[in-house]
C-alpha positions in Angstrom: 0.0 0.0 0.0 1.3 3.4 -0.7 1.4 6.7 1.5 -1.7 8.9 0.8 -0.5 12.9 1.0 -2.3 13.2 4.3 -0.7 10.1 5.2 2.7 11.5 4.4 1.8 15.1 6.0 0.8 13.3 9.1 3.9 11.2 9.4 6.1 14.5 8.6 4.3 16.0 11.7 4.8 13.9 14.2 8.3 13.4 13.3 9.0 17.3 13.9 6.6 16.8 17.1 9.3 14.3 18.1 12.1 16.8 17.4 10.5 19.1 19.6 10.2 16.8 22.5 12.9 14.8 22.3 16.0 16.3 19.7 19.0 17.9 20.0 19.5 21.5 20.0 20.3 20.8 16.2 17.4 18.7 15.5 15.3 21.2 16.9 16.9 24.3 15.0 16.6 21.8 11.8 13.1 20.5 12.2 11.7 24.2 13.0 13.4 25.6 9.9 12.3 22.8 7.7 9.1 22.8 9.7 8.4 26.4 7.9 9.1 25.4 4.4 6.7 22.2 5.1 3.8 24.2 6.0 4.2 26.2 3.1 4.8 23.7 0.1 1.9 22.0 1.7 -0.3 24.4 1.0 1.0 25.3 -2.4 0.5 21.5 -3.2 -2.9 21.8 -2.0 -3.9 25.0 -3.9 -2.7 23.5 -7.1 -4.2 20.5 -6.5 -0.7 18.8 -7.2 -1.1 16.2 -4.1 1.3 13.7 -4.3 4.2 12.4 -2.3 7.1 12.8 -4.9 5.3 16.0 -5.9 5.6 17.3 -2.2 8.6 16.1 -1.7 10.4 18.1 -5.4 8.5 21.0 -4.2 10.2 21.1 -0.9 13.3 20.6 -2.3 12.6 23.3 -4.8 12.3 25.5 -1.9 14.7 24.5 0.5 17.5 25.4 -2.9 15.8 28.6 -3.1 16.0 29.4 -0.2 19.7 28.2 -0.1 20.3 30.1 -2.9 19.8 33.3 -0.8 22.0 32.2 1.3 19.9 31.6 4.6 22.4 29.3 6.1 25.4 28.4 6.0 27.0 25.6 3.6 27.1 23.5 6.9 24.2 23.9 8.0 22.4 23.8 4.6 23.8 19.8 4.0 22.8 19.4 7.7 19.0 20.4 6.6 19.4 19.1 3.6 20.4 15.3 4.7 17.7 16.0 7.4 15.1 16.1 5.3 16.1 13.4 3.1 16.2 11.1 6.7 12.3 12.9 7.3 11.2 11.5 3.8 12.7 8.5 3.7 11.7 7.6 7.4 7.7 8.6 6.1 8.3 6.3 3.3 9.0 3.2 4.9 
């Protein structure tokens, strides 16, 4: 069986719940920073109807390079939220 949207939303969500009661100072800094991009490209996918998984998933990606394109973090950090979200995705995946 595959992961609805709302499946996959929900699953997102409780993992940055998680972060919030049990991460690091890291995970915490990541998961509220990625948190932000989430609830927007969730909406955007929503509005445009465009609810799928991999489409959610490009579209955060999508945003998350824009917004390291402005240069909101540092390299470091950037790879750190970047591999973090990969480990969010894969993690709602399985």
């Amino acid at each position: 069986m595959s992961l609805s949207f709302d499946q996959y939303v929900d699953v997102i969500e409780s993992q940055f719940d998680a972060a919030v009661e049990n991460g690091s100072d890291q995970e915490l800094f990541m998961s509220g920073y990625l948190h932000g991009h989430f609830s927007l490209v969730v909406s955007q996918c929503e509005q445009s109807n465009n609810t799928s998984v991999p489409a959610c998933n490009e579209a955060m990606l999508d945003s998350l390079q824009q917004a390291f394109d402005k240069k909101e973090l540092e390299p470091e950090d950037q790879q750190q939220v970047l591999d973090y979200w990969h480990a969010l995705h894969q993690t709602a995946l399985n």
